[in-house]
PDB file of N, CA, C and O in Angstrom:
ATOM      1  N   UNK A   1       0.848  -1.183   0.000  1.00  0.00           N
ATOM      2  CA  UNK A   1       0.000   0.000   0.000  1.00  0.00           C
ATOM      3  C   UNK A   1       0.887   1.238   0.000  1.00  0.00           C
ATOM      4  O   UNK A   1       1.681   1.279   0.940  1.00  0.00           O
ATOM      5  N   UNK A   2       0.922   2.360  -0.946  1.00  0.00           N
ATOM      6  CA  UNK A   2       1.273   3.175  -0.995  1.00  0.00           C
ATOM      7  C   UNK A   2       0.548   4.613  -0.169  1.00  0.00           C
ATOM      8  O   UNK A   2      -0.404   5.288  -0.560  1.00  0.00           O
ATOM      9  N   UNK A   3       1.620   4.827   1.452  1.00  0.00           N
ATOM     10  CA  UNK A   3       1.094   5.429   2.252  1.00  0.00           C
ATOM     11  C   UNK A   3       1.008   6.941   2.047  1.00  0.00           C
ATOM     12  O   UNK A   3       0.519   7.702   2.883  1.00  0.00           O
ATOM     13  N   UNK A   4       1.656   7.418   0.561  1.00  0.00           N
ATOM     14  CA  UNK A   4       1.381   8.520   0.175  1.00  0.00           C
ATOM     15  C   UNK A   4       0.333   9.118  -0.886  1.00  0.00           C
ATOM     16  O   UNK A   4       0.206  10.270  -1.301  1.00  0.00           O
ATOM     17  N   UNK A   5      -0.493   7.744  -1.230  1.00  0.00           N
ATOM     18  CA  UNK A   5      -1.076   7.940  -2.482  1.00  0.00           C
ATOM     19  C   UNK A   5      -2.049   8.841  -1.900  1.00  0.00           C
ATOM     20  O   UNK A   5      -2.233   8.893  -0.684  1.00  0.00           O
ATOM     21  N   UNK A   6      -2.931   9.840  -3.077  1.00  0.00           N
ATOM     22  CA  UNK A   6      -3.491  11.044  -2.949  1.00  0.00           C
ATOM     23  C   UNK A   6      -4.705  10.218  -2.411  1.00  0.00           C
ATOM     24  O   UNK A   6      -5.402  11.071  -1.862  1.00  0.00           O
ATOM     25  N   UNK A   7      -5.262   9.134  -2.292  1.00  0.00           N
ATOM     26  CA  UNK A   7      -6.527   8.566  -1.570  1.00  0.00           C
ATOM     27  C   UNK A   7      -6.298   8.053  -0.604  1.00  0.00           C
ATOM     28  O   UNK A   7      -7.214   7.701   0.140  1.00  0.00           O
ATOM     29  N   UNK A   8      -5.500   7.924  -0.418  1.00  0.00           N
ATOM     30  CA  UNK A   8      -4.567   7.532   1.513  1.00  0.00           C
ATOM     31  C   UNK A   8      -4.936   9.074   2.501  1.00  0.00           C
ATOM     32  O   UNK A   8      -5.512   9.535   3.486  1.00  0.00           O
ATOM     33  N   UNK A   9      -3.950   9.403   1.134  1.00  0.00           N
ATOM     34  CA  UNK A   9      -4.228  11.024   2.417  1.00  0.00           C
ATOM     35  C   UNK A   9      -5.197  11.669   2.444  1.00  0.00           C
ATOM     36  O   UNK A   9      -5.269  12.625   3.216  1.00  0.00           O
ATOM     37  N   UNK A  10      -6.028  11.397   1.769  1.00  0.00           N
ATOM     38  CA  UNK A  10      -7.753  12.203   1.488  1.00  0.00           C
ATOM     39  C   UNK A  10      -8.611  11.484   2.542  1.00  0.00           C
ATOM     40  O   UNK A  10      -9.385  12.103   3.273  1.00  0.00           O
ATOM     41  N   UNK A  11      -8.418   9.966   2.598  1.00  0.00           N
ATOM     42  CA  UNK A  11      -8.749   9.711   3.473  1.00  0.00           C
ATOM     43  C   UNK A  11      -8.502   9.344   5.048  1.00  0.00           C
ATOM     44  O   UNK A  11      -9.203   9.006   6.001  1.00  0.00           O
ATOM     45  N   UNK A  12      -7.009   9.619   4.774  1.00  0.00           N
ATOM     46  CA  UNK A  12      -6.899   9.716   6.618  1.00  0.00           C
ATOM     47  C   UNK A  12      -6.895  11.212   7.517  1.00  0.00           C
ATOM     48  O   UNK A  12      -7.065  11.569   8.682  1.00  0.00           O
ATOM     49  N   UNK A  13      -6.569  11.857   6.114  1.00  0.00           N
ATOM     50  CA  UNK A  13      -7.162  13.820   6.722  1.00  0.00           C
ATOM     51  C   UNK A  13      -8.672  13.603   7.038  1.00  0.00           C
ATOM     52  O   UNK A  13      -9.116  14.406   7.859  1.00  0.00           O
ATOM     53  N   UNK A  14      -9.438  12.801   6.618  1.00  0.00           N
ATOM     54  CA  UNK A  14     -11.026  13.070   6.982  1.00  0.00           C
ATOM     55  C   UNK A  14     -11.127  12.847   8.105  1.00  0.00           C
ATOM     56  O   UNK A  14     -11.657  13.677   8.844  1.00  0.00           O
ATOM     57  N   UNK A  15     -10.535  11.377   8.688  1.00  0.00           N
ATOM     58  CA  UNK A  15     -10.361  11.242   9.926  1.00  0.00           C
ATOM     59  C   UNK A  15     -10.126  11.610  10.513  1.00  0.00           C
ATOM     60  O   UNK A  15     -10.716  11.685  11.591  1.00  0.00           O
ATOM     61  N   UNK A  16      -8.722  12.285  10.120  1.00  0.00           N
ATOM     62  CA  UNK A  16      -8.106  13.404  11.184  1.00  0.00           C
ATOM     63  C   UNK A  16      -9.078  14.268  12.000  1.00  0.00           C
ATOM     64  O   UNK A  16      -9.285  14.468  13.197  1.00  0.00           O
ATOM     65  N   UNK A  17      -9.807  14.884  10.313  1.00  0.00           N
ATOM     66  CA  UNK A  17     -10.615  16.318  11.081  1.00  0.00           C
ATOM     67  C   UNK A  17     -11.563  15.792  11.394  1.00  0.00           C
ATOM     68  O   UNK A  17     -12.311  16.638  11.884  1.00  0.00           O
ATOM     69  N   UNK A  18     -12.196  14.415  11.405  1.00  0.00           N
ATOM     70  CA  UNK A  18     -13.397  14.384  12.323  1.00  0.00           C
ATOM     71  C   UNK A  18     -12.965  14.262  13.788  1.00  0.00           C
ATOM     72  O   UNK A  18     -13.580  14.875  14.660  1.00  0.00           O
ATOM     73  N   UNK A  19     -11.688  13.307  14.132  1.00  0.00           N
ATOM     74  CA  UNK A  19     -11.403  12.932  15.124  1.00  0.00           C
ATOM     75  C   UNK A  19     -11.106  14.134  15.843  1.00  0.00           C
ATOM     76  O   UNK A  19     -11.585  14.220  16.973  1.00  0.00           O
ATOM     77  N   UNK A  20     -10.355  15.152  15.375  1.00  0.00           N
ATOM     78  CA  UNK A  20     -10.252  16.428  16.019  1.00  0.00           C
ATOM     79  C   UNK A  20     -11.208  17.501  16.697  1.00  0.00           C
ATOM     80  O   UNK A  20     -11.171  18.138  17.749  1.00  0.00           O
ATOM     81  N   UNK A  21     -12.234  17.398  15.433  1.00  0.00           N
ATOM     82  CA  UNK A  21     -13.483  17.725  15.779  1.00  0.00           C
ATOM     83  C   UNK A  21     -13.749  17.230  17.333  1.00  0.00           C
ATOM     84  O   UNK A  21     -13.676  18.076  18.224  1.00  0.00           O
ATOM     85  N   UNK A  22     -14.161  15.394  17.762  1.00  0.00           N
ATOM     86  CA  UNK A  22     -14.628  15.323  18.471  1.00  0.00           C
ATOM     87  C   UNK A  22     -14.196  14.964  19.576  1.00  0.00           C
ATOM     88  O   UNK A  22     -14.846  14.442  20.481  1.00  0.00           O
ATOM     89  N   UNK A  23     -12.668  15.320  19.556  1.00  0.00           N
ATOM     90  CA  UNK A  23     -12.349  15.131  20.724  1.00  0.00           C
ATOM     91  C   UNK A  23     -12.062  16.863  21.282  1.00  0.00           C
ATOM     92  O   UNK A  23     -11.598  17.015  22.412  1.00  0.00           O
ATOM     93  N   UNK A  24     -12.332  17.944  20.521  1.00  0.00           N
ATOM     94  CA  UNK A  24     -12.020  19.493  20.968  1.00  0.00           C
ATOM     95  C   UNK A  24     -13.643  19.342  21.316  1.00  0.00           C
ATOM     96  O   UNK A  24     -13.835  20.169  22.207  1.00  0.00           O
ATOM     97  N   UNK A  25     -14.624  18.812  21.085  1.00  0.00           N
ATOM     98  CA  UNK A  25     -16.181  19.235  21.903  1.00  0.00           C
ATOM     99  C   UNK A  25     -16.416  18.467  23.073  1.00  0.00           C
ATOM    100  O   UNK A  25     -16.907  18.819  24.146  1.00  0.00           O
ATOM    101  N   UNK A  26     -15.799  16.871  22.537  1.00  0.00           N
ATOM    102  CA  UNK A  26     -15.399  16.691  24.598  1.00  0.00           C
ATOM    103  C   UNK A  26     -14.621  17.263  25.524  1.00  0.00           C
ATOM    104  O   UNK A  26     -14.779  16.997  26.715  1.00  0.00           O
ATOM    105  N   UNK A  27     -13.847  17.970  25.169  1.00  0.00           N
ATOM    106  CA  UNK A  27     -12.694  18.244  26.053  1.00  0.00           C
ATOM    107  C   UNK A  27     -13.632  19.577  26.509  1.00  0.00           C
ATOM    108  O   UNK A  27     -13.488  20.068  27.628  1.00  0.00           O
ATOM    109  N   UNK A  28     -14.618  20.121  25.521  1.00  0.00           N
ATOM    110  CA  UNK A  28     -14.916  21.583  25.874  1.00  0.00           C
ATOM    111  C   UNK A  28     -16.338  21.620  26.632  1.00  0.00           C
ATOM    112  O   UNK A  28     -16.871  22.484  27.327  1.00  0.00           O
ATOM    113  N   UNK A  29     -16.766  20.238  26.187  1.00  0.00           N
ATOM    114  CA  UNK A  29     -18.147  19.221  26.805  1.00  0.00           C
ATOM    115  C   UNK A  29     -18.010  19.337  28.564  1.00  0.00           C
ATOM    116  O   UNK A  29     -18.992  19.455  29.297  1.00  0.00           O
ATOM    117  N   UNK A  30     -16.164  19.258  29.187  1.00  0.00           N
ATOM    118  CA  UNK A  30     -16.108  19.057  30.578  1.00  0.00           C
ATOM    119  C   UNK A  30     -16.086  19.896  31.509  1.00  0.00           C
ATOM    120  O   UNK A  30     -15.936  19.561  32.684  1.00  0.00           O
ATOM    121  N   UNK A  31     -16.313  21.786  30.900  1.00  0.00           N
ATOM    122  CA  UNK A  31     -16.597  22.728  31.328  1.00  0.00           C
ATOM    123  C   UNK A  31     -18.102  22.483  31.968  1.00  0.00           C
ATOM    124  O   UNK A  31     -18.944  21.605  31.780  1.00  0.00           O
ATOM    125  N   UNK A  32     -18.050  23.840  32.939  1.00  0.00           N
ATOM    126  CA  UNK A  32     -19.578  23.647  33.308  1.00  0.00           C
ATOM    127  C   UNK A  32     -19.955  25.027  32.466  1.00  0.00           C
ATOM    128  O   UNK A  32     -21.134  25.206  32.160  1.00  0.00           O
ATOM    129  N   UNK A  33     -18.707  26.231  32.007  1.00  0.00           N
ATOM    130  CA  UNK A  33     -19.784  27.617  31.581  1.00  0.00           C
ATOM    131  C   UNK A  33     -18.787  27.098  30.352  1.00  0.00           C
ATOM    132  O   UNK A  33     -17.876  26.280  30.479  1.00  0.00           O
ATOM    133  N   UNK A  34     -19.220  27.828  29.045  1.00  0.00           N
ATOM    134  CA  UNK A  34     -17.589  28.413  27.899  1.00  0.00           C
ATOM    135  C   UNK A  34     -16.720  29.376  28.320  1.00  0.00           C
ATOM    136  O   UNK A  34     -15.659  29.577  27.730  1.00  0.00           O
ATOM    137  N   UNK A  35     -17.076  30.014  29.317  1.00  0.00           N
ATOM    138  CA  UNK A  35     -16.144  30.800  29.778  1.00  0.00           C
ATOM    139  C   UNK A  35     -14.624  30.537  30.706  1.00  0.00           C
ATOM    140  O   UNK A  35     -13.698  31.331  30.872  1.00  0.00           O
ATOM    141  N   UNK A  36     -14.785  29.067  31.234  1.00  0.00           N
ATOM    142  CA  UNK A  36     -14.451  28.352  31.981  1.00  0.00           C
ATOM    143  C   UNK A  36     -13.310  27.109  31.053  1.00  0.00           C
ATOM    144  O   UNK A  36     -12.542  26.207  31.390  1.00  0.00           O
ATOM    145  N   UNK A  37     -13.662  27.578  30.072  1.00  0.00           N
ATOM    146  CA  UNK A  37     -13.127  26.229  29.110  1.00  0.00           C
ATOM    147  C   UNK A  37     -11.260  26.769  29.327  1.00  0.00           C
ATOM    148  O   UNK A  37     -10.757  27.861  29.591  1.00  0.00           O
ATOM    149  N   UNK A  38     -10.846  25.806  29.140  1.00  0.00           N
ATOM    150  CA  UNK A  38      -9.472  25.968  28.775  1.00  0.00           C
ATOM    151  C   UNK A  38      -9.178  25.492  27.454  1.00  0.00           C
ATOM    152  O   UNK A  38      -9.282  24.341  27.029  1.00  0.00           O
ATOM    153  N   UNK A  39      -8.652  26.920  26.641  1.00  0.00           N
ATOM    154  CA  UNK A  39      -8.368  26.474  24.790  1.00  0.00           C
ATOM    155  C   UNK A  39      -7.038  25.563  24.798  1.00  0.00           C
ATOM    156  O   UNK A  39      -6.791  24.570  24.113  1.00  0.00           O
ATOM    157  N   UNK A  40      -6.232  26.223  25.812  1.00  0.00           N
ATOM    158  CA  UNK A  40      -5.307  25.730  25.575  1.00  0.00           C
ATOM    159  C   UNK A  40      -5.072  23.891  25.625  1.00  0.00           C
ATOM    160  O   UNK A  40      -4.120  23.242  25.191  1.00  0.00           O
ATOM    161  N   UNK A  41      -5.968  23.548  26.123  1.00  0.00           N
ATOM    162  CA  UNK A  41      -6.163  22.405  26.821  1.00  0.00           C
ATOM    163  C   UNK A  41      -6.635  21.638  25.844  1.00  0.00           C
ATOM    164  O   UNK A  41      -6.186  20.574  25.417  1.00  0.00           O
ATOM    165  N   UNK A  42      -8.000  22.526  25.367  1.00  0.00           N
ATOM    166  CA  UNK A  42      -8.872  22.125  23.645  1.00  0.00           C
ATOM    167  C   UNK A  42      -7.470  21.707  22.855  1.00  0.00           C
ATOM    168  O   UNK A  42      -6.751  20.709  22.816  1.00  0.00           O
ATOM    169  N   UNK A  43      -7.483  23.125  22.202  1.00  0.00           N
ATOM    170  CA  UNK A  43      -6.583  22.831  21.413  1.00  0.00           C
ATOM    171  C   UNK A  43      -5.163  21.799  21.618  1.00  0.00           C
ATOM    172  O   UNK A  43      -5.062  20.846  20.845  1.00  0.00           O
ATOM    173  N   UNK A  44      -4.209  21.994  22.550  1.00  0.00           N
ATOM    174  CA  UNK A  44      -3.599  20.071  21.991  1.00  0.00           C
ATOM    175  C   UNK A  44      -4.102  19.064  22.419  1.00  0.00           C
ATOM    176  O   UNK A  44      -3.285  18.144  22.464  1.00  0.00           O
ATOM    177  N   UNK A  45      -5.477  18.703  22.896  1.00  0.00           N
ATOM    178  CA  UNK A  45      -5.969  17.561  23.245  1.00  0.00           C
ATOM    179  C   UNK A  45      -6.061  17.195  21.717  1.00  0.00           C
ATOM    180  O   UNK A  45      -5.721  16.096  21.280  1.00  0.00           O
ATOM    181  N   UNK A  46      -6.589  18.297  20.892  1.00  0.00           N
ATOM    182  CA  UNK A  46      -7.654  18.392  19.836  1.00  0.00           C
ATOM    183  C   UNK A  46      -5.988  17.677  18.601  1.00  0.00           C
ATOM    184  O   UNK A  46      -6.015  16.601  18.003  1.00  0.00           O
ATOM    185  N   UNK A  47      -5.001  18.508  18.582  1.00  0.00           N
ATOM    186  CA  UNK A  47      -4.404  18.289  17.918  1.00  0.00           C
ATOM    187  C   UNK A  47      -3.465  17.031  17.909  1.00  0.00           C
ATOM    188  O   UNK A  47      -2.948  16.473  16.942  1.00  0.00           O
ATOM    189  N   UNK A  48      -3.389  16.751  19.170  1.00  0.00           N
ATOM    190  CA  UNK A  48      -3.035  15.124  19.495  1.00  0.00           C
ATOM    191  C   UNK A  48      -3.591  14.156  19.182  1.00  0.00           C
ATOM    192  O   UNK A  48      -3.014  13.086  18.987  1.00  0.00           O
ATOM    193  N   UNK A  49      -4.591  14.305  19.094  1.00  0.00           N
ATOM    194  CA  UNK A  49      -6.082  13.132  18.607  1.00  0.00           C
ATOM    195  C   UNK A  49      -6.085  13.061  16.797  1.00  0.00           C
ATOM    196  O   UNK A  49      -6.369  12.095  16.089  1.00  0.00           O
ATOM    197  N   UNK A  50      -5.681  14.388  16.408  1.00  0.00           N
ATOM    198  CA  UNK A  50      -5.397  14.231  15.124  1.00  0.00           C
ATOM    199  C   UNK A  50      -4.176  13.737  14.472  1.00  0.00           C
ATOM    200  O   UNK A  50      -3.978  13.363  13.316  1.00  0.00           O
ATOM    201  N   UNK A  51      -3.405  13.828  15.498  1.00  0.00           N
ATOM    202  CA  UNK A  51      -2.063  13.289  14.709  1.00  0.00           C
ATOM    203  C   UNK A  51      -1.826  11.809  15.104  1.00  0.00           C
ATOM    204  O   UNK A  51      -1.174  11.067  14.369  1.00  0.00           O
ATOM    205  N   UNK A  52      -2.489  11.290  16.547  1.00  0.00           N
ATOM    206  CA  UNK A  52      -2.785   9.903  16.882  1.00  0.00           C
ATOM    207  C   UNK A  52      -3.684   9.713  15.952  1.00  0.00           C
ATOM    208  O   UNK A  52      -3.450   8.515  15.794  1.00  0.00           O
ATOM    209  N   UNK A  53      -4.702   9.978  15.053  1.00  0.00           N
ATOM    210  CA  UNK A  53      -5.674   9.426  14.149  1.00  0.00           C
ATOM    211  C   UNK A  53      -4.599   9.191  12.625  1.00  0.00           C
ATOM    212  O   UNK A  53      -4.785   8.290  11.807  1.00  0.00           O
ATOM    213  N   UNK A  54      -3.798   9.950  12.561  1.00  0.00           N
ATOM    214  CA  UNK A  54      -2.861   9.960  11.670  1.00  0.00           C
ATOM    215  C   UNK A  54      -2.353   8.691  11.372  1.00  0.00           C
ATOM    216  O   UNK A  54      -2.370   8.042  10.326  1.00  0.00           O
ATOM    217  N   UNK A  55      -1.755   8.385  12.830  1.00  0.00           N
ATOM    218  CA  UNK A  55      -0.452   7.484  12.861  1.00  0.00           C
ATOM    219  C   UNK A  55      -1.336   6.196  12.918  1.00  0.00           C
ATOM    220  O   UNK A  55      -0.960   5.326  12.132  1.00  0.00           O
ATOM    221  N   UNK A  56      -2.601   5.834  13.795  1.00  0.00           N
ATOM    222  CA  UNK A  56      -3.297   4.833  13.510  1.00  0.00           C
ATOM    223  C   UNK A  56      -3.866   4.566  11.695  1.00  0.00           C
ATOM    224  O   UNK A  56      -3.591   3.510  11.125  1.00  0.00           O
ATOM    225  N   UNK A  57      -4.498   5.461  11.136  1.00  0.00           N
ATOM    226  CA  UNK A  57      -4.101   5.310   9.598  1.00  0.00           C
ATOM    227  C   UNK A  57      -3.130   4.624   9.067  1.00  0.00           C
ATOM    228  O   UNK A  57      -3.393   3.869   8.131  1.00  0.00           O
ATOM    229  N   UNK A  58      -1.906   4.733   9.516  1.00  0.00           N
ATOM    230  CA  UNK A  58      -0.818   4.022   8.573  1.00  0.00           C
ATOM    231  C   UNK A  58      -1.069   2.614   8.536  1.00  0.00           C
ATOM    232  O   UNK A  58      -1.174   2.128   7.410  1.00  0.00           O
ATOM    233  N   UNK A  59      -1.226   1.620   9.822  1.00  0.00           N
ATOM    234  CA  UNK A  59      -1.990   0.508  10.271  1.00  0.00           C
ATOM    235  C   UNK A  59      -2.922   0.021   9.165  1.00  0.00           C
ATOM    236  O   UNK A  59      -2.925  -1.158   8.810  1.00  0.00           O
ATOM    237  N   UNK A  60      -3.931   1.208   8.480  1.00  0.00           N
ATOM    238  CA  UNK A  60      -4.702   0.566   7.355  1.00  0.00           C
ATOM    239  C   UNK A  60      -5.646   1.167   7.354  1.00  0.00           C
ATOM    240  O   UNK A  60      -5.877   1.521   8.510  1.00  0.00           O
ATOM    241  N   UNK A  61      -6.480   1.561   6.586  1.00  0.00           N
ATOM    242  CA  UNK A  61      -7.739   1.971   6.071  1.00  0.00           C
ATOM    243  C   UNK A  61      -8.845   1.459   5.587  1.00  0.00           C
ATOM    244  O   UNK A  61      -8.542   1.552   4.398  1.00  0.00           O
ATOM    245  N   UNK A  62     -10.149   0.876   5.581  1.00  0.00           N
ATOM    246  CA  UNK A  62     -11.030   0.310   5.405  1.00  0.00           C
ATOM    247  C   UNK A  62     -11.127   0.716   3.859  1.00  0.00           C
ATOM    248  O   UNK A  62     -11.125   0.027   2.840  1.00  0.00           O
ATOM    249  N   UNK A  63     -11.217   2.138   4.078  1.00  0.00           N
ATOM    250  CA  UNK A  63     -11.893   2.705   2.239  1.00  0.00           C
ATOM    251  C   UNK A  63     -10.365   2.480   1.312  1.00  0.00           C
ATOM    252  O   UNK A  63     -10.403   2.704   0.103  1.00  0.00           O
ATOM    253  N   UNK A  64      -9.453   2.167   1.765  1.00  0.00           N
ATOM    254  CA  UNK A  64      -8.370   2.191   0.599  1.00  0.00           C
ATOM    255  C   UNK A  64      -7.928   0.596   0.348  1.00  0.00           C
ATOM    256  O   UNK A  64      -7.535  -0.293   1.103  1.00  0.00           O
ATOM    257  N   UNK A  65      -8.177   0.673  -1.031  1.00  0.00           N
ATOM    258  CA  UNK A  65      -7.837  -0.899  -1.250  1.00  0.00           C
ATOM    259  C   UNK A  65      -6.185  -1.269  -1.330  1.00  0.00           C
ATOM    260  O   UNK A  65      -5.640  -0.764  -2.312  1.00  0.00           O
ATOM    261  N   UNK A  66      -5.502  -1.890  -0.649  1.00  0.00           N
ATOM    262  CA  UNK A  66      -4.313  -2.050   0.333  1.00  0.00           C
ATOM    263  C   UNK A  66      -3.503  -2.723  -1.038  1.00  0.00           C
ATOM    264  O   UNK A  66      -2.272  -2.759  -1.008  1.00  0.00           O
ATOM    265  N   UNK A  67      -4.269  -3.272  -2.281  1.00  0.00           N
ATOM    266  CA  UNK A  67      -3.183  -3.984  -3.512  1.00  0.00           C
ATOM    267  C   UNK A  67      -3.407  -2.744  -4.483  1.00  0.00           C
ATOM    268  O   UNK A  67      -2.631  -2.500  -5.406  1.00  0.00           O
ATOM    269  N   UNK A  68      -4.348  -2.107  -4.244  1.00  0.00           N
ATOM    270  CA  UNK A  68      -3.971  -0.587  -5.847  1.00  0.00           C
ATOM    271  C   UNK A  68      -3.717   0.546  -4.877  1.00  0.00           C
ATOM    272  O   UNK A  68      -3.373   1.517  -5.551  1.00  0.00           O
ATOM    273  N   UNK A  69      -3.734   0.807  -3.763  1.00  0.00           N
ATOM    274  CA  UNK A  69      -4.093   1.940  -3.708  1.00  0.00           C
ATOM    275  C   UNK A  69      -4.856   3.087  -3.686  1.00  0.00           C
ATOM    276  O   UNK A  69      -4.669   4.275  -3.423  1.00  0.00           O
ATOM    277  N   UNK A  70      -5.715   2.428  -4.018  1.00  0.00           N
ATOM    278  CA  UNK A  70      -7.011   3.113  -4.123  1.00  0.00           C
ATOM    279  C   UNK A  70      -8.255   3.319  -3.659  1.00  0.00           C
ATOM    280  O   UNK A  70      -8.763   2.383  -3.042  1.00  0.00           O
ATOM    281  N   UNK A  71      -8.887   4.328  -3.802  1.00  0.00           N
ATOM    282  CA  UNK A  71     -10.573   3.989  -3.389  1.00  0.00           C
ATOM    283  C   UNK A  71     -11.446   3.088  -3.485  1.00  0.00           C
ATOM    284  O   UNK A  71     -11.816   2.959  -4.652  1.00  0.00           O
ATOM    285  N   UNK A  72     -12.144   2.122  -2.479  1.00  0.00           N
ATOM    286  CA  UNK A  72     -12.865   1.388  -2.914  1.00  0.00           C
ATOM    287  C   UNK A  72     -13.940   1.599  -3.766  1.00  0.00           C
ATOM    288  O   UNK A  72     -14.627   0.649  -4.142  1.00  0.00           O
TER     289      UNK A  72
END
């Protein structure tokens, strides 16, 4: 499997940004006001989760077919 092909990375950026997504609304979920939130906290929880979603990608992808490369 070619871990650079343009459907590798199309599809493990999706992941990324969903996973980022939902781990910056839990983290912001454990406030009781928004005022109370800590970004800083958001943000590299948020960006750790994306780059751990990254590195689990390499492992394999469901939508990429692992002998072309490609989209299923």
């Amino acid at each position: 499997m070619s871990f650079l092909s343009k459907y590798w990375v199309k599809a493990a950026g999706i992941r990324a940004i969903k996973t980022v997504a939902q781990t910056a609304v839990a983290v912001m979920s454990t406030s009781t006001l928004i005022e109370s939130v800590d970004w800083w906290v958001v943000l590299s929880s948020a960006v750790l989760a994306g780059l751990l979603s990254v590195f689990t990608s390499i492992g394999g992808l469901p939508e990429i077919d692992e002998k072309t490369g490609k989209a299923k």
